[in-house]
SEROVO-379483 format. One record per residue (C-alpha): x, y, z; residue in one letter. Coordinates in nm, 4 decimals. Example, Ala and Ser with C-alpha at 12.3 -4.5 7.8 and 13.67 -1.06 7.14 Angstrom:
# residues 2
ATOM        xx        yy        zz  code
ATOM    1.2300   -0.4500    0.7800     a
ATOM    1.3670   -0.1060    0.7140     s
END
This chain:
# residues 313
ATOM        xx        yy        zz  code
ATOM    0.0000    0.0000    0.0000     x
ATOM    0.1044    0.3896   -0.0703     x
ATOM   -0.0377    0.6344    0.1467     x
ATOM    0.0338    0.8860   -0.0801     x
ATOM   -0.1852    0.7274   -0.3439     x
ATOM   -0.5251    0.7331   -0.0343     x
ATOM   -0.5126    1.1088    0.0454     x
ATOM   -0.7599    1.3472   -0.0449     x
ATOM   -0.6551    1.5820   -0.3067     x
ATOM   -0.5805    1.8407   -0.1850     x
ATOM   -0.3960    1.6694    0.1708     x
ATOM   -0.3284    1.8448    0.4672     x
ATOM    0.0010    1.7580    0.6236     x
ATOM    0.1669    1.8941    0.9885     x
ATOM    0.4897    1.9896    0.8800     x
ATOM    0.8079    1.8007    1.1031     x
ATOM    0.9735    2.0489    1.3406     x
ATOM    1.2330    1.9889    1.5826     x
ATOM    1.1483    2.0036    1.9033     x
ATOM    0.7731    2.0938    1.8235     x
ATOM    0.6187    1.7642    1.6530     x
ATOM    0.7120    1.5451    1.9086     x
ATOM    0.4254    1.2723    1.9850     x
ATOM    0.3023    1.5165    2.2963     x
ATOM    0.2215    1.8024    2.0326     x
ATOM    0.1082    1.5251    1.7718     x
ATOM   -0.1999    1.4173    2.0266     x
ATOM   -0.2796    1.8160    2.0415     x
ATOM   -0.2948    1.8729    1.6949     x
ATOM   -0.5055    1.5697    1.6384     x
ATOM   -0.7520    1.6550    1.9032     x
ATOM   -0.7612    2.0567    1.7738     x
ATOM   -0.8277    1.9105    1.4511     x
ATOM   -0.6411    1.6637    1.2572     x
ATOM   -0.4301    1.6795    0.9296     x
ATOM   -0.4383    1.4331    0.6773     x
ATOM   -0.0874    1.3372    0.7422     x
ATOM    0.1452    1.3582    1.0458     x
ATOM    0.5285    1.3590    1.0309     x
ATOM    0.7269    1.2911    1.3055     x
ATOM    1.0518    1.5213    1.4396     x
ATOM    1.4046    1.4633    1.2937     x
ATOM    1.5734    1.1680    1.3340     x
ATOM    1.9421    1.1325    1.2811     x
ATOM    1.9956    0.7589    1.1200     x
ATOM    2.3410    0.7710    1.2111     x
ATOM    2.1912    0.7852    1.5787     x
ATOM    1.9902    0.4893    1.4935     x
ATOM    2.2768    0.3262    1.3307     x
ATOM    2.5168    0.3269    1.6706     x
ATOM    2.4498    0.1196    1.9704     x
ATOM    2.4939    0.4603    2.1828     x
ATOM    2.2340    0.6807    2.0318     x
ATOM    1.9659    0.4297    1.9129     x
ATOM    1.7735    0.4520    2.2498     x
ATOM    1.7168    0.8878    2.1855     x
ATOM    1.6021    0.7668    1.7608     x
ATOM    1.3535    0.5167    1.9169     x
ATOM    1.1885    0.7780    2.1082     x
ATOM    1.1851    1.0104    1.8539     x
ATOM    1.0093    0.7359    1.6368     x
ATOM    0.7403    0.6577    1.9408     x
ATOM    0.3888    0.6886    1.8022     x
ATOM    0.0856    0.7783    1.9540     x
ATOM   -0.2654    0.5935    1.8466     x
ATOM   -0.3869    0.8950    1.7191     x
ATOM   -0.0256    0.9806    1.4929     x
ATOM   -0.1957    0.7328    1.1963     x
ATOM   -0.1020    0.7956    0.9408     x
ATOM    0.2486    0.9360    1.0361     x
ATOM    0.5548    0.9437    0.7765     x
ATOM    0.9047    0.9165    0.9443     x
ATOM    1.1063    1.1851    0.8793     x
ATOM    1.4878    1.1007    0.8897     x
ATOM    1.8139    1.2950    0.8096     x
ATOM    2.2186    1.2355    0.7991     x
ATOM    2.4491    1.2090    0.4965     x
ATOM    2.5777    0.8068    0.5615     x
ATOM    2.3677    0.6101    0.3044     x
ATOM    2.4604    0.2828    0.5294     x
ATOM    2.2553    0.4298    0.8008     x
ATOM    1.9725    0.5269    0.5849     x
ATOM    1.9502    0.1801    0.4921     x
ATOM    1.9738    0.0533    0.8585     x
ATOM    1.7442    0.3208    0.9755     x
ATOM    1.4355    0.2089    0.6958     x
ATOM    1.4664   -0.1403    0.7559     x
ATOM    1.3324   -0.1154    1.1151     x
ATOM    1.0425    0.1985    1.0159     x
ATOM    0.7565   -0.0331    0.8803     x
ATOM    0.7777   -0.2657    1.1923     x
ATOM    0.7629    0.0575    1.4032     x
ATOM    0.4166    0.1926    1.2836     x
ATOM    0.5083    0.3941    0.9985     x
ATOM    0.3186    0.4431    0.6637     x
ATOM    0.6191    0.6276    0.5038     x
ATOM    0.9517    0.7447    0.5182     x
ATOM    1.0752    1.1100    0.4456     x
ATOM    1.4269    1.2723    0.3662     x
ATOM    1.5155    1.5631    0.5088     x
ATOM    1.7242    1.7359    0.2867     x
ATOM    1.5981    2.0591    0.3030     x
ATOM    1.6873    2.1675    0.7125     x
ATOM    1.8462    2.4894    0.8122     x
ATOM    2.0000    2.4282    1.1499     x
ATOM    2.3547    2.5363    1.1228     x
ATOM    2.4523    2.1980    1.3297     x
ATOM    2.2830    1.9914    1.0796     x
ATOM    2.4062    2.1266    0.8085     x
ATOM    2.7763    2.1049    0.9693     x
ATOM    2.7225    1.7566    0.9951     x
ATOM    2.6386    1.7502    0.6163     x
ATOM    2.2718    1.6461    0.6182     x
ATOM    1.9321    1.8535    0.5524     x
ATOM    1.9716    2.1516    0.3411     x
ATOM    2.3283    2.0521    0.2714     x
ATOM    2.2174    1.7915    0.0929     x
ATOM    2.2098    2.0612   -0.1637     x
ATOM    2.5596    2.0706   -0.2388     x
ATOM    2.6354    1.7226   -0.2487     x
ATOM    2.3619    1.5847   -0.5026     x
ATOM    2.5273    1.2394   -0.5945     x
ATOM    2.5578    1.1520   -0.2159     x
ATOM    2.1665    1.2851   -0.1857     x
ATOM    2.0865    1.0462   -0.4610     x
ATOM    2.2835    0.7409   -0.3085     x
ATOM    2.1344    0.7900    0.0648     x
ATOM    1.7558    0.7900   -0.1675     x
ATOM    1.8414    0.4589   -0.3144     x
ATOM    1.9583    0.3028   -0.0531     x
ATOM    1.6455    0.4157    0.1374     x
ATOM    1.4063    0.3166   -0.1328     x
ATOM    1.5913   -0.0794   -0.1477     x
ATOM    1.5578   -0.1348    0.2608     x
ATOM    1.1933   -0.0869    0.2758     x
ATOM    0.8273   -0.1169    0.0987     x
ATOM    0.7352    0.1961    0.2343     x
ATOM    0.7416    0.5109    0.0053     x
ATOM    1.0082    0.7178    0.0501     x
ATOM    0.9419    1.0868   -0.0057     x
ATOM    1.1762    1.4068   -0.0065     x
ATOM    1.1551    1.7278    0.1566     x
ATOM    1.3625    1.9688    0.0606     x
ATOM    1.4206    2.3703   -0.0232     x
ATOM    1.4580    2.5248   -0.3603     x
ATOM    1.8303    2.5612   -0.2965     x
ATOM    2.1087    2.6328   -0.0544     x
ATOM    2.1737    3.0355   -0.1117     x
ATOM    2.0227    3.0807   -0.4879     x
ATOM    1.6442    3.0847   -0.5725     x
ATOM    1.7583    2.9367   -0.9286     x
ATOM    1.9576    2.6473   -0.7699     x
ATOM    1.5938    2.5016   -0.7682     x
ATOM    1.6049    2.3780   -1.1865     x
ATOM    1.9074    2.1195   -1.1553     x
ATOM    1.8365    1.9998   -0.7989     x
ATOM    1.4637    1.9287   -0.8173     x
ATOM    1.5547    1.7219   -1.1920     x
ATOM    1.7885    1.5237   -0.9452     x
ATOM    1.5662    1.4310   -0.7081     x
ATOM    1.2725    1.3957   -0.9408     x
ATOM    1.4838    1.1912   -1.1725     x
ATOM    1.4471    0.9517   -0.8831     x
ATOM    1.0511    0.9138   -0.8574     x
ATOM    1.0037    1.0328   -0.4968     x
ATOM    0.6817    0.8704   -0.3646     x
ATOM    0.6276    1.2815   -0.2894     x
ATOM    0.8557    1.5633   -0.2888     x
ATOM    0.7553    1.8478   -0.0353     x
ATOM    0.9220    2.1875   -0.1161     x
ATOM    0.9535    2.4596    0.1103     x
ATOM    0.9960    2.7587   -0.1130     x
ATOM    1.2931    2.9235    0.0132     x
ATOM    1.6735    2.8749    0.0239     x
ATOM    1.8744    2.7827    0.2409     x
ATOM    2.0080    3.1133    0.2958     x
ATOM    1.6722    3.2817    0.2956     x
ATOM    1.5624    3.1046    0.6292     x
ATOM    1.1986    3.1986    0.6829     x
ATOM    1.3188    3.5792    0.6774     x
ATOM    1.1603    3.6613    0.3249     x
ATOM    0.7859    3.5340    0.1988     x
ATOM    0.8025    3.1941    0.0011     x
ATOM    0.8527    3.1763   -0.3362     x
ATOM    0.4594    3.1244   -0.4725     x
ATOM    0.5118    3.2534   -0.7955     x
ATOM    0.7534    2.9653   -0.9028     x
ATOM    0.5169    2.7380   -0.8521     x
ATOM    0.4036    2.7287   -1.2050     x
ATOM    0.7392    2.6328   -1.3184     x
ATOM    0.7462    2.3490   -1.0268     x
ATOM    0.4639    2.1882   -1.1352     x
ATOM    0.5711    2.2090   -1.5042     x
ATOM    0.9139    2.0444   -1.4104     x
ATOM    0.7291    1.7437   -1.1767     x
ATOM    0.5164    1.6986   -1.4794     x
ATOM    0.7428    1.6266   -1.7324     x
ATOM    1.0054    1.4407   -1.5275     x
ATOM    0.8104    1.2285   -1.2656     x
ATOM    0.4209    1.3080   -1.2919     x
ATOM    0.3724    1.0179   -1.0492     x
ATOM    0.5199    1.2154   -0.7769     x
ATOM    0.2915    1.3732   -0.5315     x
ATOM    0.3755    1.7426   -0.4903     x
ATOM    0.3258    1.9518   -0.1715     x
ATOM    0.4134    2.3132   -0.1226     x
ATOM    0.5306    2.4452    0.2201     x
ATOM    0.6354    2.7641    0.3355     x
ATOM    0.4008    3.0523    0.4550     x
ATOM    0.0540    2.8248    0.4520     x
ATOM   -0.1209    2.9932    0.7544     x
ATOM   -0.4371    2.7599    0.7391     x
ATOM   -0.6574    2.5416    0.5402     x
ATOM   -0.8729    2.8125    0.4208     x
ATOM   -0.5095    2.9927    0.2650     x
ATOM   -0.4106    2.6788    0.1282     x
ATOM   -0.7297    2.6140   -0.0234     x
ATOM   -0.7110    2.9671   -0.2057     x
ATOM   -0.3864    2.8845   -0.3288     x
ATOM   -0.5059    2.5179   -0.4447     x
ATOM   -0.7762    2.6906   -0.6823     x
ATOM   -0.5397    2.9165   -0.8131     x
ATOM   -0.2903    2.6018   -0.8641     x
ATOM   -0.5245    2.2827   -0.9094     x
ATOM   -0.2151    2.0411   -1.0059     x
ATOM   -0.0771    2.0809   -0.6443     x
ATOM   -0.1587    1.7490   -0.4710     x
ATOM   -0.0973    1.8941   -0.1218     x
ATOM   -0.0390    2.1726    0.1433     x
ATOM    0.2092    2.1790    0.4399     x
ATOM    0.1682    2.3957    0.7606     x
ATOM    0.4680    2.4621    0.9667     x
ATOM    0.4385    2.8039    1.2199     x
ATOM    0.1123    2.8698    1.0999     x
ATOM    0.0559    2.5891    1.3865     x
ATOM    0.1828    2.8542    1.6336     x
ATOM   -0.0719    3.1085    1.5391     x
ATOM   -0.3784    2.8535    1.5384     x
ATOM   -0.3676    2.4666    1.6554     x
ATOM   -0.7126    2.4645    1.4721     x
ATOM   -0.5318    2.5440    1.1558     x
ATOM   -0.6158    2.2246    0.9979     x
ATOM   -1.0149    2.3135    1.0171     x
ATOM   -1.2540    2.5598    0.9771     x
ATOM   -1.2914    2.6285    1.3510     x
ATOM   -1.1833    2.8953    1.5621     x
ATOM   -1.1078    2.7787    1.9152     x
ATOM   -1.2367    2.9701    2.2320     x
ATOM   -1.0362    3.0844    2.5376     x
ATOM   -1.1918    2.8073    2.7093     x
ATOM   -1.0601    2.5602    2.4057     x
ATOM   -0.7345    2.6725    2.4681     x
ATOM   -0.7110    2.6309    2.7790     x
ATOM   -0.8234    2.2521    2.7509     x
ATOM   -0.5861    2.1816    2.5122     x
ATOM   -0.3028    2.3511    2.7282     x
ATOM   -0.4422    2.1032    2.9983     x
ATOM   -0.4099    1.8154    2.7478     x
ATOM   -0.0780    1.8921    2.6912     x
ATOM    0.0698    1.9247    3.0759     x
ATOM   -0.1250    1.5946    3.1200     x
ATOM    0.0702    1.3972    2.8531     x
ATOM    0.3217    1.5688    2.9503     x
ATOM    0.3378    1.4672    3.2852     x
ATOM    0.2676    1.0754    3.1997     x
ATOM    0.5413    1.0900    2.9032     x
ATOM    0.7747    1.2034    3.1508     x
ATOM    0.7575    0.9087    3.3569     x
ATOM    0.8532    0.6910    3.0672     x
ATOM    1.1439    0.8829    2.9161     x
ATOM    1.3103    1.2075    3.0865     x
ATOM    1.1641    1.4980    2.8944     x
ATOM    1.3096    1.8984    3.0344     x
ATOM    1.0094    2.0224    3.1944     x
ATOM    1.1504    2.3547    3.0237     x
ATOM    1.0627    2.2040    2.6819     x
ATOM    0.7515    2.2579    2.7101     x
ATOM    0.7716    2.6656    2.8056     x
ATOM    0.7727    2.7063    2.4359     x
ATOM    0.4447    2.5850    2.3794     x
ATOM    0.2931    2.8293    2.6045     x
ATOM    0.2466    3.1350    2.3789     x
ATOM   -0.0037    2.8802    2.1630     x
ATOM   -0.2523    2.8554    2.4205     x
ATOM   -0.1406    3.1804    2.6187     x
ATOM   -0.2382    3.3944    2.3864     x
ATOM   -0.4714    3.6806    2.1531     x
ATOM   -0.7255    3.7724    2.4988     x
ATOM   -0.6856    4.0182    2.7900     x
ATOM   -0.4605    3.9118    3.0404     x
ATOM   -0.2791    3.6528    2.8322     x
ATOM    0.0472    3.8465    2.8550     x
ATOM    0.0111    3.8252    3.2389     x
ATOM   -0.1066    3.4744    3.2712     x
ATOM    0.1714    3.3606    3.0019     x
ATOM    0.4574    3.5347    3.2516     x
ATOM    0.3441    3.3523    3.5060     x
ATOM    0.4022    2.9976    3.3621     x
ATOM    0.6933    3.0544    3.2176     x
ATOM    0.8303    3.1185    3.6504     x
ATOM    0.6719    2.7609    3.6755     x
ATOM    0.8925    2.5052    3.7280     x
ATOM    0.6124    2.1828    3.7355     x
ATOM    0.3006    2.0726    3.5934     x
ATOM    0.0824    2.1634    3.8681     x
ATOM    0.2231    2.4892    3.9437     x
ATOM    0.1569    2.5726    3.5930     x
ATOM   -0.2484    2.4062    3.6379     x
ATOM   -0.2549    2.5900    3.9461     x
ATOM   -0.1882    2.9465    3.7962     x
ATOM   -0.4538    2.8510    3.4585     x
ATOM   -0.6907    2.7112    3.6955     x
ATOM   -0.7519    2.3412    3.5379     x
END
């Protein structure tokens, strides 16, 4: 079976984040209102691949009941540990697996994987195949248009393409570009004209400045060949980003609660910073009168029931 071949057209996927789509936030999301598709965090294979670090991977590639269907998202540069890394993802849940070559993080990028896959196309291509040959899942890419030029995108998409990605997810910026300047939406023409005549079998989904699924249905009409729609911060603005709905104080609240509650029973299976989760405050924390206030508060928290204590739940 293909996953990709059973979504709606147009899909709705959560886009991976590190340390933000861990299976905690997952189980939000799909109680807010879930997408079509989940992706899970980041997972270095090489970690997988060494007796030392496969314990951290495993967690990282924990799902949650609610996660299906959820694509594995995995990144490094050794195509050995690619390999390794697939062989075990079908047995762990997974409907897919996904290639990050397309992350900014300085540290990743040191250690030659996500975006800087870029430069080094051949090895991107090898660590592909020898993903495809270690499992039946489809393997997907997701990737940037380039690592510092907008017109890097023409030879490196034909790479990967050339391959027949199960999908290819493009987030329309460089590398270089960061999130600091609005995505690219009016290549997306050309995009679809290049998956068309080199892999037309590929699914193709556009990420990168998608606040919602009312914005990414605008864009669909305007660009019916797109097969699907990733939302990445626009998740930080509204959990209920993936519906029509438009969640209440009192909503909010509940789904902070949610989240301290997993939370708290996660953290007696694994050790999980109880500082991780400060980030996730200003989701729920936020857009009413005295949400400033209340938000200061629980970020001077230092458990989960101080923090229920000051939001009352």
């Amino acid at each position: 079976m293909n996953i990709w071949q059973d979504l709606p057209k147009p899909f709705f996927a959560l886009a991976p984040m590190e340390g933000v789509t861990d299976i905690l936030f997952r189980q939000i999301i799909a109680t807010a209102g879930r997408p079509d598709l989940f992706f899970t965090e980041f997972t270095n294979v090489s970690s997988y691949a060494s007796e030392k670090g496969r314990a951290n991977a495993l967690m990282r590639l924990e799902v949650a009941p609610t996660d299906s269907p959820i694509i594995a998202q995995i990144w490094g540069k050794n195509p050995e540990h690619f390999s390794k890394t697939c062989q075990v993802l079908a047995s762990l849940g997974f409907s897919g697996v996904d290639l990050n070559f397309g992350c900014p993080d300085k540290h990743v990028n040191k250690a030659g994987g996500g975006a800087a896959m870029i430069r080094t196309p051949e090895l991107a291509v090898e660590c592909f195949k020898n993903a495809q040959r270690s499992t039946e899942l489809p393997v997907s890419i997701k990737t940037r248009l380039g690592w510092s030029n907008v017109e890097e995108y023409k030879d490196w998409l034909i790479t990967l393409l050339e391959e027949h990605p199960a999908a290819l997810t493009l987030h329309l910026r460089t590398r270089k570009e960061m999130s600091k300047v609005p995505a690219h939406f009016e290549l997306i023409p050309e995009i679809i004209r290049l998956r068309g005549s080199v892999s037309p079998e590929t699914k193709l989904v556009i990420n990168g400045d998608i606040k919602d699924r009312a914005h990414a249905l605008i864009l669909h009409r305007e660009y019916p060949d797109i097969d699907g729609f990733m939302i990445g911060r626009g998740v930080f603005q509204n959990p209920y980003c993936f519906t029509d709905h438009v969640g209440s104080r009192k909503e909010f609240m509940n789904l902070l609660k949610l989240h301290l509650d997993l939370y708290k029973k996660q953290s007696k299976k694994y050790y999980i910073s109880y500082e991780s989760l400060k980030h996730y405050f200003k989701i729920y924390v936020n857009n009413f009168p005295g949400a400033k206030e209340i938000r200061t508060k629980l970020m001077e928290t230092h458990s989960v029931d101080e923090a229920r204590e000051i939001i009352g739940l």
